[in-house]
C-alpha positions in Angstrom: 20.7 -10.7 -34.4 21.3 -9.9 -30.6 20.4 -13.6 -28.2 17.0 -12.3 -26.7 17.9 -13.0 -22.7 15.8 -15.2 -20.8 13.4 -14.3 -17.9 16.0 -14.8 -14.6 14.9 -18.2 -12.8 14.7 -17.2 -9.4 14.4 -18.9 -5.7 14.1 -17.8 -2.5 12.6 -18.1 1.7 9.3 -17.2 3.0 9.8 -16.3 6.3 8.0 -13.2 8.4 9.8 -11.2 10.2 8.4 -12.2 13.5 9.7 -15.1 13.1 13.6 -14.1 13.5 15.9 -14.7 17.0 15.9 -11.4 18.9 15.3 -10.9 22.9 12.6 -8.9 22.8 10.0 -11.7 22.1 9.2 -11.1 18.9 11.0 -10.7 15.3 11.5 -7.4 14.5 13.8 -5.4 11.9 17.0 -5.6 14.2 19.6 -7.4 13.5 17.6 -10.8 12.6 17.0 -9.2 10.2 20.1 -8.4 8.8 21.4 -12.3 9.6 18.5 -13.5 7.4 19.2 -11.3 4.5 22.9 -12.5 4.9 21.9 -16.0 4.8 19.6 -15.2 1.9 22.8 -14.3 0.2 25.4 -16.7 1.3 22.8 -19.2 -0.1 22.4 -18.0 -3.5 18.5 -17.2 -2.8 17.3 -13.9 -4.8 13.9 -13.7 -3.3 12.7 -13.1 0.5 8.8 -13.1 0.8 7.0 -11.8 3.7 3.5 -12.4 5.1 1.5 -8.7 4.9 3.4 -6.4 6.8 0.2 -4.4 8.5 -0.5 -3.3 12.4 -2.7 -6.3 13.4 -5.8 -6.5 15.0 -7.3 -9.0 17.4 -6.3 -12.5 16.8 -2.9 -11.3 15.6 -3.3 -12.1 11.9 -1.2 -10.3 9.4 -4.8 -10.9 6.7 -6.5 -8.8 9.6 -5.1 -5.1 10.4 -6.4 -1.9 11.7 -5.3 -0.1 8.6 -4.9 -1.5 4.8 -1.6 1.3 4.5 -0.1 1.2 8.4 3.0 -0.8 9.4 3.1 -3.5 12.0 5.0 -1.3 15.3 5.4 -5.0 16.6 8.7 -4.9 13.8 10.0 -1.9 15.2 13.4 -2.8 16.8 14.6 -1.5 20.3 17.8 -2.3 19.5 17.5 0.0 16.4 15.9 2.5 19.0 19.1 2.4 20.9 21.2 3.5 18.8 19.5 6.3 17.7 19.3 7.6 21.3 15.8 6.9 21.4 15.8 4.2 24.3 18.7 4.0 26.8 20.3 0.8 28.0 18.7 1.4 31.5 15.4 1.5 29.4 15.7 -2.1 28.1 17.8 -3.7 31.9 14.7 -4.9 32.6 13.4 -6.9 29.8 11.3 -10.0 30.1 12.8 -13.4 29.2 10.5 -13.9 26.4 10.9 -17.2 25.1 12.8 -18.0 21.7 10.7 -20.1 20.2 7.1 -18.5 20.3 5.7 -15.0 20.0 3.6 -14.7 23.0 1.7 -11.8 21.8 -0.2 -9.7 25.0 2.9 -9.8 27.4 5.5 -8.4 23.8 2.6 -6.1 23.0 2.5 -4.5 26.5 6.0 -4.5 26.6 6.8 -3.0 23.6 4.6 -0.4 23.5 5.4 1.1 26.9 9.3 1.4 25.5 7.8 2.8 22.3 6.1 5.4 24.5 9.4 6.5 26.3 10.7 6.5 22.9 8.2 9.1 21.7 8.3 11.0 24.4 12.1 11.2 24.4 12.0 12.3 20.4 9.3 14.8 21.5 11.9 16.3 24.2 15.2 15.9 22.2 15.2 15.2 19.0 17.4 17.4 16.6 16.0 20.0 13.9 16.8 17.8 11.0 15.1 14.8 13.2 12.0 17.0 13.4 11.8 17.8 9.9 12.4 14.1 8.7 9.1 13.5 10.9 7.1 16.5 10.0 8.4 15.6 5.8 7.1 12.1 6.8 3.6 13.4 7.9 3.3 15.4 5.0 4.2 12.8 2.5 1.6 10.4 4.2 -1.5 12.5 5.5 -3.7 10.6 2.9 -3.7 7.6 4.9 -1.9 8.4 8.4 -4.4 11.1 9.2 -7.5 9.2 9.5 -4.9 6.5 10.5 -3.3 8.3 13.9 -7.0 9.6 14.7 -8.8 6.1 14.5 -6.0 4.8 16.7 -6.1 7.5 19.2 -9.7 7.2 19.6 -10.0 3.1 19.9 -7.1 3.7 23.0 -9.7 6.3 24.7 -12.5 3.5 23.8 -10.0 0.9 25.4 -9.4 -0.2 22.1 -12.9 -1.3 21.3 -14.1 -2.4 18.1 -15.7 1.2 16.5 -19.1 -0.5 15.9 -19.5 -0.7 19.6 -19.1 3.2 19.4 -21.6 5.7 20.0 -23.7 6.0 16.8 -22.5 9.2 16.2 -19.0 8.4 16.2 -19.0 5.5 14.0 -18.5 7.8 10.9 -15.7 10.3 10.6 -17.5 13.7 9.8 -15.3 17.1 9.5 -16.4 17.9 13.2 -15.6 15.4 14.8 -12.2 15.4 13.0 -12.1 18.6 14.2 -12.6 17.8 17.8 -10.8 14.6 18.5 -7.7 16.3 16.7 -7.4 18.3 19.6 -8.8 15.9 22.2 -6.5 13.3 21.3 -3.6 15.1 20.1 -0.7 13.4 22.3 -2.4 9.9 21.2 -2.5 10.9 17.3 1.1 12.3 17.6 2.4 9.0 19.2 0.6 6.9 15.9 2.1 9.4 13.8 5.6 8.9 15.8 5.5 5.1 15.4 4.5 4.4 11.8 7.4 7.0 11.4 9.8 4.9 13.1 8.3 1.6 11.2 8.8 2.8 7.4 11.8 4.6 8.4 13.5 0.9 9.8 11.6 -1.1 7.0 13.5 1.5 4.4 16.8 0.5 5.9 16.4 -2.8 5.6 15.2 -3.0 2.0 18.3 -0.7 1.1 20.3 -3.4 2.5 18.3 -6.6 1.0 19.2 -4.6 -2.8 22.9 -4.5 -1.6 22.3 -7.9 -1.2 21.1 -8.7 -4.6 17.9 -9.5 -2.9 14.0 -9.0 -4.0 11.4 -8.5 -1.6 8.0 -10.4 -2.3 5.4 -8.3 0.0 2.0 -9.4 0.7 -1.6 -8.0 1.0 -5.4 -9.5 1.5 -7.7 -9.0 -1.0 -10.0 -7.4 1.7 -9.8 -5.4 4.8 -10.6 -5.7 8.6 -13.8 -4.5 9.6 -12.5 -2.4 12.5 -10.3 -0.5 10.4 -8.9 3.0 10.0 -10.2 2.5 5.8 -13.9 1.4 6.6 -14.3 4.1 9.7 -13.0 6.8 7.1 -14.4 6.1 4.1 -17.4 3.8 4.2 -19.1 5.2 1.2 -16.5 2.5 -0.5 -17.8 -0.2 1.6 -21.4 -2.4 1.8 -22.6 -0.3 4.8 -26.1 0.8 6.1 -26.6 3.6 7.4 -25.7 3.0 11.1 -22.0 1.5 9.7 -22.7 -2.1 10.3 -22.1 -4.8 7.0 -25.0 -5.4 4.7 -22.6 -8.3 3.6 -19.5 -9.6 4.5 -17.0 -12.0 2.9 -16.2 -15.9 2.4 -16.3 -19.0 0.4 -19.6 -20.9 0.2 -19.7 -24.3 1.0 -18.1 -26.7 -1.1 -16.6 -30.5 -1.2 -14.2 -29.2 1.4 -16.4 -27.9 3.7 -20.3 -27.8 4.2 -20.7 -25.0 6.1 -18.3 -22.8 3.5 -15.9 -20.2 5.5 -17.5 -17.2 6.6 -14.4 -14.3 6.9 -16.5 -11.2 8.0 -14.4 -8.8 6.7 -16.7 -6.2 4.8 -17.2 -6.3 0.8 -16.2 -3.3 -1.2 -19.0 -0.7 -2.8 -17.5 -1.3 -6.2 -19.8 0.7 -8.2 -18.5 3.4 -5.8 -15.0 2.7 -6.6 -15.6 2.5 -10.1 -17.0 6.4 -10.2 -13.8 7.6 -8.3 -11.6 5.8 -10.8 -10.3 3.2 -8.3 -8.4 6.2 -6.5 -8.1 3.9 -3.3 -7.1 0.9 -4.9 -4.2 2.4 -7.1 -2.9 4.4 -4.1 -2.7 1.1 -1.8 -1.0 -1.1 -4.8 1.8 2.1 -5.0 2.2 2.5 -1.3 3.2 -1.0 -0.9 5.4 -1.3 -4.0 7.2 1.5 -2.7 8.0 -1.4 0.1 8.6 -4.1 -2.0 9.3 -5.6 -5.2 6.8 -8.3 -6.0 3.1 -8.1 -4.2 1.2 -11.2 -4.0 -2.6 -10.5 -3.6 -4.0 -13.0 -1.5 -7.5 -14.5 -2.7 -7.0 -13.2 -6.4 -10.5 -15.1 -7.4 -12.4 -12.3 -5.5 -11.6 -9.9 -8.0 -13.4 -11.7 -10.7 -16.2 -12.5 -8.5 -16.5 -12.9 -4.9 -18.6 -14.3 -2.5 -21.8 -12.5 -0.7 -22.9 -13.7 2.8 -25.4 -11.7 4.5 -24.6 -10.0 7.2 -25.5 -11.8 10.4 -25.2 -15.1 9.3 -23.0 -17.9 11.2 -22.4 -19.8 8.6 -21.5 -19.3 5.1 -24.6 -21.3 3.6 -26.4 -18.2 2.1 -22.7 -17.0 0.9 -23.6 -16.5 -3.2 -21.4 -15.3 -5.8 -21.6 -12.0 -7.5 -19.7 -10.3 -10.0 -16.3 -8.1 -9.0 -14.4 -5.0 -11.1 -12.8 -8.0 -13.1 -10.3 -6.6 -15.4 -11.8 -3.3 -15.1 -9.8 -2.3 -11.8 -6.1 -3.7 -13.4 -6.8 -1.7 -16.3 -7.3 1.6 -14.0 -4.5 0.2 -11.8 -2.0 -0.7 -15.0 -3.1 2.9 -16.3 -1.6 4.6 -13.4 1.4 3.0 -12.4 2.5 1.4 -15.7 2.1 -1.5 -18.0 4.2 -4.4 -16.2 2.9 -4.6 -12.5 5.0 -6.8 -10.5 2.1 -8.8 -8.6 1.4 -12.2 -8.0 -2.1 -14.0 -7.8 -2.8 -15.9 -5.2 -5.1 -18.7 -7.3 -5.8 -21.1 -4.8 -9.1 -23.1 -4.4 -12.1 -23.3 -7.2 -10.8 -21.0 -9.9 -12.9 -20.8 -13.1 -12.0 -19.8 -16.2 -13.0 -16.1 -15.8 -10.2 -16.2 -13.3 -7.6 -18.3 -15.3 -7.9 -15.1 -17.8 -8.3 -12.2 -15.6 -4.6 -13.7 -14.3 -3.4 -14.8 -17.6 -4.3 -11.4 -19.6 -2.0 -9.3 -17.2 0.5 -11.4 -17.1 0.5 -12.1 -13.4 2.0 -15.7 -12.5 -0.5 -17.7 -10.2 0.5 -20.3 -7.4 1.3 -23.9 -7.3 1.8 -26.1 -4.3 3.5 -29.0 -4.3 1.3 -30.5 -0.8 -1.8 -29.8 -3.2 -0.3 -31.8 -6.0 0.2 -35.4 -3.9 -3.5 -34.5 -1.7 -5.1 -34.7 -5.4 -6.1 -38.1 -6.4 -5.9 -37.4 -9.9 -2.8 -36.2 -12.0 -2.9 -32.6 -10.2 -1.9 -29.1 -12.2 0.2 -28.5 -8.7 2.4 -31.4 -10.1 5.6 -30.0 -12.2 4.8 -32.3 -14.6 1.6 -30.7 -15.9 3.2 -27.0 -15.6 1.9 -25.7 -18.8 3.6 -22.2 -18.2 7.5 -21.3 -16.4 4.9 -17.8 -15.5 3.8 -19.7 -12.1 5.6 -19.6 -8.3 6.6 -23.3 -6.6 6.0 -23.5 -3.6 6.6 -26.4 -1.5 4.0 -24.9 1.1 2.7 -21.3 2.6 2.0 -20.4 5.2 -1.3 -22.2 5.7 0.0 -25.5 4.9 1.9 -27.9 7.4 5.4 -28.0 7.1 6.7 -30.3 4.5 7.9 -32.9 7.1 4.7 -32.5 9.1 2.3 -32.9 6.2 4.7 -35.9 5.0 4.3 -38.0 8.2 0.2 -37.2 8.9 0.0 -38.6 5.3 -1.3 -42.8 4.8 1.7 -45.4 3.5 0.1 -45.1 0.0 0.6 -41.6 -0.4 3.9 -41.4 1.1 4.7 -44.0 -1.5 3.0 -41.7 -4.0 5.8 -38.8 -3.1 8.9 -41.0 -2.7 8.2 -42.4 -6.0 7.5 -39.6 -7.5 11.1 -37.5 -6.1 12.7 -40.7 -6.3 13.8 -40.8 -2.5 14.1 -43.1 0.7 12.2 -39.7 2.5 15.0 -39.3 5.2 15.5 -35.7 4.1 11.6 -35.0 2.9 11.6 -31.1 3.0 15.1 -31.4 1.1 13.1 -33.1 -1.0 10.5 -31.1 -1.5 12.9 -28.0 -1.9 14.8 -29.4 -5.1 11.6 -30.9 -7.0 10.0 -27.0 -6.5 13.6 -25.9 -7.4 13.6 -28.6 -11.0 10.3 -27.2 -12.3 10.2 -25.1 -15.0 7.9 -22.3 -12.8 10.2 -19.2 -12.8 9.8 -18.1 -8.8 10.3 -21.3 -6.1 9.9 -20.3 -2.8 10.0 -22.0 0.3 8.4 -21.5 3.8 11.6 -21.4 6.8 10.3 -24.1 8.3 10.7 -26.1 5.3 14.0 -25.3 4.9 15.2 -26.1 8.3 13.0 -29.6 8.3 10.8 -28.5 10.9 7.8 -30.8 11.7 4.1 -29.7 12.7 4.6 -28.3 16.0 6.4 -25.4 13.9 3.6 -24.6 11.4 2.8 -20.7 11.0 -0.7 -20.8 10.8 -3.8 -23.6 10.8 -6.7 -22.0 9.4 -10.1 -22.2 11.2 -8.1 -22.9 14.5 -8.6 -19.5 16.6 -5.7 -19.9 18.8 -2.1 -20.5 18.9 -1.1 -18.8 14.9 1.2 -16.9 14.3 3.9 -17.5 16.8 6.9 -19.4 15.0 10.4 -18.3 15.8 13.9 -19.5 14.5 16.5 -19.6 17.0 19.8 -17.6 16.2 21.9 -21.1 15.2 19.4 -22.5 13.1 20.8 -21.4 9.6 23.7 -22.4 9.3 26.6 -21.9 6.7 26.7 -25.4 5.7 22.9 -25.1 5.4 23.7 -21.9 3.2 26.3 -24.2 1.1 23.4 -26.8 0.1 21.3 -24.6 -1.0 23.7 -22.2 -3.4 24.2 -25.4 -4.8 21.0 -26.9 -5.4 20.0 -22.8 -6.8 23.4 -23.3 -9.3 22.2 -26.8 -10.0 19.0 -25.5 -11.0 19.8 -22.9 -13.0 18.0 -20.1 -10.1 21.7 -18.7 -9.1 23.2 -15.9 -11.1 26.0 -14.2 -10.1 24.5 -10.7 -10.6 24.0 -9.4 -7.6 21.1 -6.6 -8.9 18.4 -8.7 -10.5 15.1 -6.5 -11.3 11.9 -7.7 -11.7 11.4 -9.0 -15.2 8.6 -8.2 -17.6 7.4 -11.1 -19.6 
């Protein structure tokens, strides 16, 4: 009788793509890309996960987006641009000196977009047939989402991008007319969305071609909710908890808890689920399939909401009222698992209070939930985050995400007794804390450990990506071009070999259980 093969342990970075060196101020998919993805291999690391991948909104969030389908045009390289003919070196002589170490986000977004702009023009002008096909083929293949897309865009520019429920009431709900009208009142604004989100998959495509030469799987990322100035709720608010002027009956958060009195009021609008339901979650199964086209694993970030979420009235300023109801539960992975086939590839993000209800809607689709190794030592008690209480090798290690300190910084903020707590328990002298932290995520027995950049280049606090409830200053980490290094690369193929999370097949697939 035929050996049956074990599940592939795997390991791997979580770094955005903003973060990587280029000159134009921001990470995008040139060739930082590339460099990262040839680190990734070089070091024996067969998973690179991303933070959602979306065109954000205000704040610069990747959880908050105008559009729950629409790519990030923030990641669409110049340099790529260039050598398609697109942009001109006499286009880019003039570029700022953005720094290398922070995204500073309005002067990169003014910036970019005026060279995107040339860009469209100039593929307006000049591009070849097959050029103009590949566009018009890309339309086609995407109107279900880049239609209402392009227009809501097109119009928030004329509204000097505006949030739509300061609109005229009569434009805060797409009707057929006024589809009608603003397609050919805004026509040169629609094209240019169109343009862009064309240039965005068709650079994204590229690299995930290369990351599979690589032997590399890409982790993607989406919130559990969307923005409320969004392309989905202007379109289609029948699927939302909306009155009848567009505004939120209710909107999402946590209620308040040991953590935090006043609970965490989000905003973003709760979905019409009964309305989904009766359309045979339509919306949700295209959205899952559009982004595993993208990627290869898809983490769902606040997983809990699913079973039930959290109900704050609209207009509240804090989350005190915030109740819980009842959500689709396993009802919606059933329709979703129906559609695109038994074994879906996602991850559940089970931070926070998670009942029992949750433990099974995870555990009876197989998806493999989150520990965090910061979590673990914070816990007074013997914490389930610790690898000695993993009770399944179904789980992800992580040594942080991305709205956690870095290893190092959390390590420092942390009281003598607790630091004695973690050298103890890795058995170190703490010189080399987030090398640490990497191999004791890398010993468990969880099948996926991945850890943050920052992590792995022993970055301290002043290099975190993101400090939740902070409105300011997230979001801006950047690497520069030396930082990883081929001795760097060295360590960690051997710590992945040590482990038994390097294999030298370099075409892993996602594994069923």
């Amino acid at each position: 009788m035929k050996e049956q093969q074990k599940p592939l342990r795997m390991a791997g970075i979580l770094a955005h793509p903003t973060s990587f060196p280029s000159p134009y101020g921001i990470g995008d998919f040139g060739s930082g890309t590339y460099e990262f993805l040839d680190f990734l291999a070089a070091a024996g690391q067969k998973l690179w996960q991303v933070l959602p991948l979306g065109h954000t909104g205000y704040g610069d969030s990747p959880y908050q987006s105008f559009s729950a389908f629409a790519g990030q045009p923030l990641l669409v390289s110049p340099e790529k641009l260039l050598e398609q003919g697109l942009l001109t070196e006499e286009d880019l002589k003039d570029t700022p000196e953005f720094s290398q170490d922070k995204v500073d986000y309005g002067p990169v977004i003014t910036w970019k977009t005026a060279l995107f702009h040339i860009a469209c023009e100039r593929f307006r002008k000049s591009s070849s047939q097959n050029q103009k096909e590949d566009f018009q083929a890309f339309c086609s293949r995407e109107a279900d989402w880049l239609e209402d897309y392009a227009l809501f865009m097109a119009a928030k520019d004329a509204r000097k991008g505006r949030s739509f429920l300061e609109w005229p009431a009569s434009d805060r709900r797409l009707t057929p007319e006024l589809r009608k009208n603003w397609s050919a009142d805004l026509a040169e604004g629609i094209y240019y969305y169109k343009f862009i989100q064309f240039l965005f998959f068709q650079q994204w495509n590229e690299v995930r071609s290369y990351a599979a030469t690589k032997g590399i799987l890409i982790v993607g990322d989406i919130p559990i909710f969307v923005s409320m100035d969004s392309a989905d709720v202007w379109a289609q608010p029948h699927l939302f908890q909306l009155d009848s002027k567009g505004f939120p009956t209710a909107v999402a958060g946590v209620p308040p808890d040991y953590f935090s009195e006043d609970g965490q009021l989000w905003g973003n609008p709760l979905y019409n689920w009964a309305a989904h339901k009766k359309e045979g979650y339509q919306w949700w199964i295209k959205r899952i399939s559009h982004q595993l086209k993208q990627v290869d694993y898809l983490r769902i970030d606040h997983f809990r909401g699913f079973e039930a979420y959290c109900s704050i009235p609209y207009g509240e300023t804090t989350a005190r009222k915030g109740k819980w109801v009842k959500g689709p539960d396993a009802d919606l992975f059933r329709a979703i698992r129906s559609a695109l086939g038994d074994s879906l590839p996602i991850w559940a993000e089970d931070l926070g209070v998670i009942t029992p209800e949750v433990e099974k809607l995870r555990d009876d689709f197989g998806f493999p939930g989150m520990k965090v190794l910061q979590f673990g030592f914070e816990n007074e008690d013997d914490s389930s985050m610790l690898p000695h209480n993993f009770t399944t090798a179904n789980c992800i290690c992580y040594t942080g995400t991305h709205d956690n300190d870095t290893a190092l910084g959390w390590y420092l903020s942390m009281d003598e007794g607790l630091q004695d707590r973690v050298r103890r328990y890795m058995n170190t002298d703490a010189r080399m804390i987030h090398l640490d932290f990497i191999r004791t995520a890398l010993g468990s027995v969880a099948r996926y450990a991945v850890y943050p950049i920052q992590d792995v280049l022993g970055y301290g606090s002043d290099c975190r990506m993101n400090t939740p409830s902070v409105p300011s200053g997230n979001w801006q980490f950047r690497f520069r071009k030396d930082a990883l290094s081929p001795g760097l690369a060295q360590y960690l193929k051997e710590m992945a070999v040590l482990y038994g999370r390097f294999s030298p097949d370099n075409s892993p697939e996602p594994e069923e259980d």
